[in-house]
C-alpha positions as CSV (number, residue, x, y, z in Angstrom):
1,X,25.5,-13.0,16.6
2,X,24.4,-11.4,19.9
3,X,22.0,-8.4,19.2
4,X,20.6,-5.6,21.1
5,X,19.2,-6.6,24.2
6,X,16.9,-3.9,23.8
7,X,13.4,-3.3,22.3
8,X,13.4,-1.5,19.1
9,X,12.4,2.3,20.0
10,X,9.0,2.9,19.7
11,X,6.0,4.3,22.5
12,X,5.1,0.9,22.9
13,X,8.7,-0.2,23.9
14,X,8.8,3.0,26.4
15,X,5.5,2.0,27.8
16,X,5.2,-1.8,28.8
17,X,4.9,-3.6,31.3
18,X,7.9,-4.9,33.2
19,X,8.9,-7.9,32.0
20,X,11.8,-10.8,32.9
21,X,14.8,-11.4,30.2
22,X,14.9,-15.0,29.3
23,X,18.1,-16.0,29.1
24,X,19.9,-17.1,25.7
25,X,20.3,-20.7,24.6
26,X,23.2,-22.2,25.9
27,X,24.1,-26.3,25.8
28,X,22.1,-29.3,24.6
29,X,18.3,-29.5,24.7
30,X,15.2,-31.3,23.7
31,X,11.5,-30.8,23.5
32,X,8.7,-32.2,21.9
33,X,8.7,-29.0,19.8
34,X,11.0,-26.4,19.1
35,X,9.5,-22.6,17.8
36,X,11.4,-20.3,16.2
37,X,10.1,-17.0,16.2
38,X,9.0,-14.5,19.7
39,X,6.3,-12.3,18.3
40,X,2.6,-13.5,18.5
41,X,2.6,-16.7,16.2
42,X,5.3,-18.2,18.4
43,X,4.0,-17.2,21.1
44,X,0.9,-18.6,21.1
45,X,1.5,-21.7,19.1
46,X,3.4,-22.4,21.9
47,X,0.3,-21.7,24.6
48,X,-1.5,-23.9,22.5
49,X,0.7,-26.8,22.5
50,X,1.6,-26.4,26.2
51,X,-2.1,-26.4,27.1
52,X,-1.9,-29.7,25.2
53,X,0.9,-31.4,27.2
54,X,3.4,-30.8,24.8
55,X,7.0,-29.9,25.7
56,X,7.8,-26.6,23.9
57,X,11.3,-24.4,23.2
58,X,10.9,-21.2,21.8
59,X,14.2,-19.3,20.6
60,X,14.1,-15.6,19.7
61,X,16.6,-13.8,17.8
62,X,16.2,-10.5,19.8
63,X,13.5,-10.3,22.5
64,X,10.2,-11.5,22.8
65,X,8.0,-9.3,20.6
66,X,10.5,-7.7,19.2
67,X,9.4,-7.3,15.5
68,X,5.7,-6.4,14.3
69,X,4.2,-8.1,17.4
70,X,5.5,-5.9,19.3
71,X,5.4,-2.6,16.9
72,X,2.2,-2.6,14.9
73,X,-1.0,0.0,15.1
74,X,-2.6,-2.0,17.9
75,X,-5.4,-2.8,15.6
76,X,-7.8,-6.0,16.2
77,X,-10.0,-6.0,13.6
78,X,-12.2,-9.0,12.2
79,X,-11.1,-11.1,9.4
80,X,-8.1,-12.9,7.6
81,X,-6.9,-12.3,4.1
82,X,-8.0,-9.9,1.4
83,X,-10.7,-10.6,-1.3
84,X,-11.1,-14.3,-0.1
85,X,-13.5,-15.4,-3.2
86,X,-10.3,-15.1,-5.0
87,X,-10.0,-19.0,-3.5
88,X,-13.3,-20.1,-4.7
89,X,-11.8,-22.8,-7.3
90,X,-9.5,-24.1,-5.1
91,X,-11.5,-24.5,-1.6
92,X,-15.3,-24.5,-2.7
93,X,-17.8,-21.9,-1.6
94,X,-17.7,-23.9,2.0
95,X,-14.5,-23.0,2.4
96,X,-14.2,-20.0,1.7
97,X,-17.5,-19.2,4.5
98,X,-15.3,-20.8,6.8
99,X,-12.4,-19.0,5.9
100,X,-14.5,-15.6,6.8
101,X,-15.9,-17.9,9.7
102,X,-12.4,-18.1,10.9
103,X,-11.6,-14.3,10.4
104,X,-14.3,-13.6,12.9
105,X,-13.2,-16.3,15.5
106,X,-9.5,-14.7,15.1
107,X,-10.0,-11.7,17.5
108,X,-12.2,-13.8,19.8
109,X,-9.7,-15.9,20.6
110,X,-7.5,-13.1,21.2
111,X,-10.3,-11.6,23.6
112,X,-10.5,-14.7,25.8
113,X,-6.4,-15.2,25.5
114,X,-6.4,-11.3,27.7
115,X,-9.1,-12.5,29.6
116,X,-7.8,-15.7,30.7
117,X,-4.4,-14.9,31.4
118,X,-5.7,-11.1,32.8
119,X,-3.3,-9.6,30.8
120,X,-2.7,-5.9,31.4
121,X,-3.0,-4.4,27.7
122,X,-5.5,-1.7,27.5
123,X,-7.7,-4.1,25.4
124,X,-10.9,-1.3,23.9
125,X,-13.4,-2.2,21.8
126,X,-15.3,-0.4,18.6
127,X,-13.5,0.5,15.2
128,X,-14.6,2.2,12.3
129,X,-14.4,1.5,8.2
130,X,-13.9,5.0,6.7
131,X,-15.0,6.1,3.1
132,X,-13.1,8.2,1.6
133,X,-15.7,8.8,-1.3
134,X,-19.3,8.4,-1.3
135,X,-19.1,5.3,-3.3
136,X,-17.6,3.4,-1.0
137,X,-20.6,3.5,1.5
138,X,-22.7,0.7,-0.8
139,X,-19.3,-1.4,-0.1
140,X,-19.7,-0.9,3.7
141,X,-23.2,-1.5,3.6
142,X,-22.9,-5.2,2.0
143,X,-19.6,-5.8,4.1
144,X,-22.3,-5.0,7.1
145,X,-24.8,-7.4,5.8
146,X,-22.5,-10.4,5.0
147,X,-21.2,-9.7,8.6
148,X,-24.9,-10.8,9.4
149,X,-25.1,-13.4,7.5
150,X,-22.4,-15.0,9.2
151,X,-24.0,-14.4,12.3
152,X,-22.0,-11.7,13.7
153,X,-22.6,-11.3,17.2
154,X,-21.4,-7.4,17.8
155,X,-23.4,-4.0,17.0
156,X,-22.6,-3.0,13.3
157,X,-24.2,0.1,12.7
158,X,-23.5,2.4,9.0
159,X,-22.8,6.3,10.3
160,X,-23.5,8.5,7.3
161,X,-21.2,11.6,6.2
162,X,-23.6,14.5,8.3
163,X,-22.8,11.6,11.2
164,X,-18.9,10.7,11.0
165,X,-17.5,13.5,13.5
166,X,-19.3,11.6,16.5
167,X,-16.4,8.9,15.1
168,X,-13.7,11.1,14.1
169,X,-12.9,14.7,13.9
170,X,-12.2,15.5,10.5
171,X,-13.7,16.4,7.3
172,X,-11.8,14.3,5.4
173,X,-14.4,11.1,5.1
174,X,-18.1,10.3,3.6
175,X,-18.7,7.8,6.5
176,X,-18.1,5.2,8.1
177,X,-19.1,1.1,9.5
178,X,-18.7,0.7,13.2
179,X,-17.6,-2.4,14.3
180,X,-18.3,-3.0,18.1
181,X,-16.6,-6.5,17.8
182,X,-13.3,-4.9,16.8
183,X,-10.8,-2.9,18.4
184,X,-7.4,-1.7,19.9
185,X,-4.8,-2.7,22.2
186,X,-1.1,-1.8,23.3
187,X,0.6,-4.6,21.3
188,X,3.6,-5.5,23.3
189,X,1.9,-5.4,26.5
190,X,-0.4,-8.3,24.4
191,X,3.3,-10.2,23.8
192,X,4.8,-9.8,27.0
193,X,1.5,-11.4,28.5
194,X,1.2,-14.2,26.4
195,X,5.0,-14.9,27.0
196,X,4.4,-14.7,30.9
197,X,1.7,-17.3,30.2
198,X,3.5,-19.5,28.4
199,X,6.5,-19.0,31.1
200,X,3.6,-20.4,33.5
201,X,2.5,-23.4,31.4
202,X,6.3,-24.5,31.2
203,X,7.4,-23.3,27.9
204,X,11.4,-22.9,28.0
205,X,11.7,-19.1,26.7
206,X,15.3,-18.0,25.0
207,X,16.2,-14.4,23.7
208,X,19.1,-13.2,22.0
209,X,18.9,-17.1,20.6
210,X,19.3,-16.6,16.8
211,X,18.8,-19.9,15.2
212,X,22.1,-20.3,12.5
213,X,21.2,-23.9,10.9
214,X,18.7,-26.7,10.9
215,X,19.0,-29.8,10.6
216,X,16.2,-31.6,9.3
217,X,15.0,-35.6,9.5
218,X,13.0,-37.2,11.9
219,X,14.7,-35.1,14.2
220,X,15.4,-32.1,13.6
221,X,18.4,-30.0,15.4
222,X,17.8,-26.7,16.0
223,X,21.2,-24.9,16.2
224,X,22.3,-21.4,17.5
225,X,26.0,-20.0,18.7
226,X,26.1,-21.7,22.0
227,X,23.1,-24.3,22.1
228,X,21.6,-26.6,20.2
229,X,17.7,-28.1,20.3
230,X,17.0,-31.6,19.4
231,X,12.8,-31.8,19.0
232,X,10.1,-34.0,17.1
233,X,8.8,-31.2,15.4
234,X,9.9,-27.8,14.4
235,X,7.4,-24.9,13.9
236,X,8.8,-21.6,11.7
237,X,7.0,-18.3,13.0
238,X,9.6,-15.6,11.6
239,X,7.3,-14.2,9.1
240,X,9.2,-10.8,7.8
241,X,12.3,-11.3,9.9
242,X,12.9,-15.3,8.1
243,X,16.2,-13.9,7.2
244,X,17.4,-17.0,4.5
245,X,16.6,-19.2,7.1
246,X,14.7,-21.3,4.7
247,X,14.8,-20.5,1.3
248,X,11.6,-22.3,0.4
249,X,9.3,-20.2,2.6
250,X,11.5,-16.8,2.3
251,X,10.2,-16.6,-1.6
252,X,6.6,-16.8,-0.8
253,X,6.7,-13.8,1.9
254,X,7.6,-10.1,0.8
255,X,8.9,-8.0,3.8
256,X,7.2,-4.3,4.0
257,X,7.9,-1.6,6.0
258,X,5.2,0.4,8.0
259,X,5.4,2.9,10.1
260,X,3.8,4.9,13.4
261,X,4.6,8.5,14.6
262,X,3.0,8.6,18.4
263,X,2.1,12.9,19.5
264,X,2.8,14.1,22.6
265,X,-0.5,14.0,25.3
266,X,-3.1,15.7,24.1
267,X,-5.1,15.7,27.5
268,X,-8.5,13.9,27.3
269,X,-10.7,16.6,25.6
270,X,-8.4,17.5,22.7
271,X,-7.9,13.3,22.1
272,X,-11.5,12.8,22.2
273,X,-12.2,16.0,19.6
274,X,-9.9,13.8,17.6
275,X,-11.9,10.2,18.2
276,X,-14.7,11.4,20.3
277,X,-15.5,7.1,21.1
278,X,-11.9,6.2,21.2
279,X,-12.0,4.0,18.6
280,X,-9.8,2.6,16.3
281,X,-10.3,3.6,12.2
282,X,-8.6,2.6,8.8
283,X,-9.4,4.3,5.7
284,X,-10.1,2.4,2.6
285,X,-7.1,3.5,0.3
286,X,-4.7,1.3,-0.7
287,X,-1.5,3.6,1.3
288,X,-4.2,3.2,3.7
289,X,-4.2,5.7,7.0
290,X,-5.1,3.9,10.3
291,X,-5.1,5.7,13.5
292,X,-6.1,5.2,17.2
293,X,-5.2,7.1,21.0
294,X,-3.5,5.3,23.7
295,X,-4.4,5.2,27.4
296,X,-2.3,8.0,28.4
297,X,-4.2,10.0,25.3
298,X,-1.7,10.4,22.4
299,X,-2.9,10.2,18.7
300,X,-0.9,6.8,17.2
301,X,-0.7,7.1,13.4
302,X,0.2,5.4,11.0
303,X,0.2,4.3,7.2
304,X,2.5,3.9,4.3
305,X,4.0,0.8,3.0
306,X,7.5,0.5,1.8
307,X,8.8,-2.3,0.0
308,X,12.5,-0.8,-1.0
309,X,13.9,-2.6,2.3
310,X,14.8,1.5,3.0
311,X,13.1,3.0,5.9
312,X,12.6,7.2,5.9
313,X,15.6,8.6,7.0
314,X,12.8,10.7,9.1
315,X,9.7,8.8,10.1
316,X,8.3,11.7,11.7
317,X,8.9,14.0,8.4
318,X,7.7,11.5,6.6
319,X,4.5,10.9,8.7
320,X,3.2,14.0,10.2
321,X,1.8,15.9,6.6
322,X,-0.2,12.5,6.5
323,X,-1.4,12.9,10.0
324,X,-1.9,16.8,9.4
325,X,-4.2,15.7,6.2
326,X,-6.6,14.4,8.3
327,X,-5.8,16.1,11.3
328,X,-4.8,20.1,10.4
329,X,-5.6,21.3,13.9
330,X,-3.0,19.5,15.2
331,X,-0.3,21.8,13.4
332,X,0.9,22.7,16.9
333,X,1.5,19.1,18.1
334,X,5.0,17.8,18.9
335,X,5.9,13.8,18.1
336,X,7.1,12.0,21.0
337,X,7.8,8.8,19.0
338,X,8.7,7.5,15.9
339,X,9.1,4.4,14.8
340,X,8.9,1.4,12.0
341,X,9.1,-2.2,11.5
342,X,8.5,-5.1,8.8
343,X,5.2,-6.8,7.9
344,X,5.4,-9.8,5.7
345,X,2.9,-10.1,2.6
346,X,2.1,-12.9,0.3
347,X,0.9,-12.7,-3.0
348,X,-2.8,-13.6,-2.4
349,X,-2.8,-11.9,1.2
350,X,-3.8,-14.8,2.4
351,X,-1.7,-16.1,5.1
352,X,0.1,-18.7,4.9
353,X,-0.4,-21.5,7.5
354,X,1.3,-24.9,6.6
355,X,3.7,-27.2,6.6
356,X,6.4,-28.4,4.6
357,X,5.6,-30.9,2.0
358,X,8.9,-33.1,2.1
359,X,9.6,-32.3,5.8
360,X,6.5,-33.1,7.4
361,X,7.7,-32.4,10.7
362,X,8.0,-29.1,10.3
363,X,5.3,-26.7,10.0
364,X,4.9,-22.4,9.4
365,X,3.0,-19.8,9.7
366,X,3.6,-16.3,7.9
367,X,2.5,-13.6,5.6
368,X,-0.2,-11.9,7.9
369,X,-0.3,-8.8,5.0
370,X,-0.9,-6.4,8.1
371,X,-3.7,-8.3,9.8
372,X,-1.4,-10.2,12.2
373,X,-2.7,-9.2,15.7
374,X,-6.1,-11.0,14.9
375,X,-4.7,-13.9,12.3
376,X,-1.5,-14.8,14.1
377,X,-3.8,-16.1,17.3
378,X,-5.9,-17.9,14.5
379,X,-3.3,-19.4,13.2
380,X,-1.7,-20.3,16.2
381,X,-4.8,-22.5,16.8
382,X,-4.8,-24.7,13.5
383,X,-1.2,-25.1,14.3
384,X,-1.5,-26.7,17.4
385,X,-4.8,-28.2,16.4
386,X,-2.7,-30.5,13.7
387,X,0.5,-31.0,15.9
388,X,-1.5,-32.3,18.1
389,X,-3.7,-34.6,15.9
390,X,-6.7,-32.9,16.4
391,X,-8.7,-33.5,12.8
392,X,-10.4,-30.9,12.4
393,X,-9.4,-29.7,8.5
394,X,-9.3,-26.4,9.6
395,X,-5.1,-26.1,9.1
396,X,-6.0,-28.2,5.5
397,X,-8.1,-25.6,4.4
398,X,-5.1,-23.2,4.5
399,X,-2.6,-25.6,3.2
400,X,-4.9,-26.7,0.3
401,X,-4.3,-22.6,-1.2
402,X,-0.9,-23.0,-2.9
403,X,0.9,-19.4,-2.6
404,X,3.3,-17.9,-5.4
405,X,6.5,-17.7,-5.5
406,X,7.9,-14.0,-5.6
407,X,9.6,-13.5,-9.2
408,X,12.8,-11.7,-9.4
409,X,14.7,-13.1,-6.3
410,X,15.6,-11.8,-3.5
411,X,16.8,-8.3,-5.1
412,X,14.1,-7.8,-7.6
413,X,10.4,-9.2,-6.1
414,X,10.1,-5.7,-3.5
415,X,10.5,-3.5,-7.1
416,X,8.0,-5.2,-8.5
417,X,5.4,-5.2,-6.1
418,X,6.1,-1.7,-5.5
419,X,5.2,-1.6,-9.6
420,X,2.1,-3.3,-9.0
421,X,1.4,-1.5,-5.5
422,X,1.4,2.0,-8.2
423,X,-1.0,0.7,-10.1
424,X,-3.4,0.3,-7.8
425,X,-2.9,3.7,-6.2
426,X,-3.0,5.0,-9.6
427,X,-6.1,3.7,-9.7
428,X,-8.0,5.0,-6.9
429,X,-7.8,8.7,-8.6
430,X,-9.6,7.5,-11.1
């Protein structure tokens, strides 16, 4: 099937860079390694293992960056999974310090990835933890202090409620942590760079290339309409968008839909009433509100989480008394942009970085539970550090935490974590 040859609407897709088309797959090929997937896991597990002599193939289904990669909030912020002492008795207290350990290496290796390759993507740093009650400051204050004790090297600084409109220009929170090592970015600018990269390095670069069957053995064959890839090893980096292509990995990774509305330009003094240090914040609800401005000055926002498989029928309708929460003085404001797209979740929100355990030529990474900008790059790494050879038990230390199984199939898993999602919103009222 040949699909749109277009990005899926959104600001981000009106605003990037220019960029090549690759061309589609066509005749027989073969690599050392063959990638299926175009957004950032791909992507840079293929910088990793061209920087490593490796030959690499990459085949996208649509374009390059073409699902969350290229659609998300733009947020890098520290850290990979949720609640990681939840692994304690299966990884050791070690392990799970290095898990955190790796959270916080996550966006630096995105920082020197836009550094190195100079890529154009309006990379800003400082972001902000808002409370939404008074309680929640004692949990900001201990995140702060395990942040030193890891030896975080960026300003952290606690802003109390009388404090929080030098972050954000609303009376909706009781403070705040500022992270200085965090930040924001125009996502597909980020993917379109690390595919010109990897277009330097060598890597072989196919849209509109969806894969239709694998064959797996010590070879596997990589088939799609018109081309087929013969490679050592095979590397699966569809995450939401796996579409049955393997059933074992599909089960473990929920697809959610989240979604952005983008204002018109607000001019530089009415954005920065709105986020006087243009930085990017997240609230700490579980239908969680994150926001940021762009270069050109519009408010991004975005939030919800829907697990029907159904998007809005208006995203804009559906997002605006959100943003209007926070925001009331922009009543007057028109939305330029509206958009939405699929982030995969596991049930631990850890993500899942592995490989198969009867194919062991065949490795995955998926199930970024909304943190992807930051732990797609991280896992990127461990994957080419064991492709490679490289011993390092880094991409052990993620296979070693086995991940569920969704119950109910394919038709009945989203219902129930929407169940469970209720629950914990239910909660939070309490």
């Amino acid at each position: 099937m040949i699909h749109s040859a277009q990005h899926a609407a959104s600001y981000y897709a009106a605003s990037s860079a220019p960029h090549p088309d690759h061309a589609y797959l066509q005749g027989e090929h073969t690599a050392d390694v063959c990638i299926v997937g175009g957004g950032y896991s791909g992507l840079n597990t293929a910088l990793e293992l061209a920087e490593r002599g490796f030959s690499v193939i990459l085949l996208e289904a649509r374009k390059i960056g073409w699902g969350a990669s290229g659609r998300n909030g733009g947020q890098l912020i520290r850290g990979v999974g949720h609640g990681l002492e939840q692994f304690l008795p299966v990884i050791g207290e070690q392990g799970v310090r290095d898990l955190q350990l790796m959270g916080l290496e996550a966006v630096q290796i995105v920082r020197d990835r836009v550094a190195r390759h100079a890529i154009a993507c309006d990379l800003t740093w400082g972001y902000c933890d808002l409370a939404n009650k008074p309680a929640q400051m004692a949990g900001l204050a201990e995140e702060a202090e395990h942040l030193r004790s890891l030896g975080y090297a960026h300003e952290l600084r606690l802003v109390a409620k009388d404090d929080i409109h030098d972050v954000v220009g609303s009376q909706r929170y009781a403070g705040g942590l500022v992270d200085m090592g965090s930040g924001h970015l125009h996502p597909l600018n980020l993917a379109l760079g690390e595919a010109a990269a990897a277009a330097r390095l060598g890597v072989k670069l196919h849209e509109q290339s969806e894969v239709t069957r694998i064959d797996y053995g010590p070879q596997v064959q990589v088939h799609t309409a018109q081309g087929r890839v013969r490679a050592q090893t095979l590397v699966l980096c569809c995450n939401a968008y796996l579409n049955g292509l393997n059933g074992e990995l599909g089960g473990k990774v929920l697809p959610a839909g989240s979604y952005l509305i983008a204002t018109e330009p607000l001019g530089e003094a009415r954005a920065r009433s709105l986020l006087p240090q243009n930085m990017a914040v997240c609230d700490q609800r579980v239908a969680l509100d994150y926001y940021r401005l762009s270069a050109d000055h519009r408010l991004l926002f975005g939030g919800a989480c829907h697990y029907s498989g159904r998007d809005p029928k208006d995203i804009a309708a559906y997002m605006r008394p959100k943003m209007l929460r926070v925001f009331p003085q922009l009543a007057d404001v028109r939305i330029d942009y509206q958009w939405g797209g699929m982030i995969g979740i596991g049930a631990n929100r850890l993500p899942q970085v592995g490989r198969l355990p009867d194919k062991p030529n065949v490795y995955y990474a998926q199930a970024y539970a909304g943190h992807g900008l930051n732990a797609t790059h991280l896992a990127a790494r461990l994957l080419g550090e064991a492709i490679s050879g490289q011993q390092s038990g880094r991409f052990d230390l993620f296979a070693k935490v086995p991940h569920m199984t969704f119950p109910g199939g394919k038709h009945l898993r989203s219902p129930l974590l929407a169940l469970g999602m209720l629950w914990h919103r239910l909660k939070e009222l309490v």
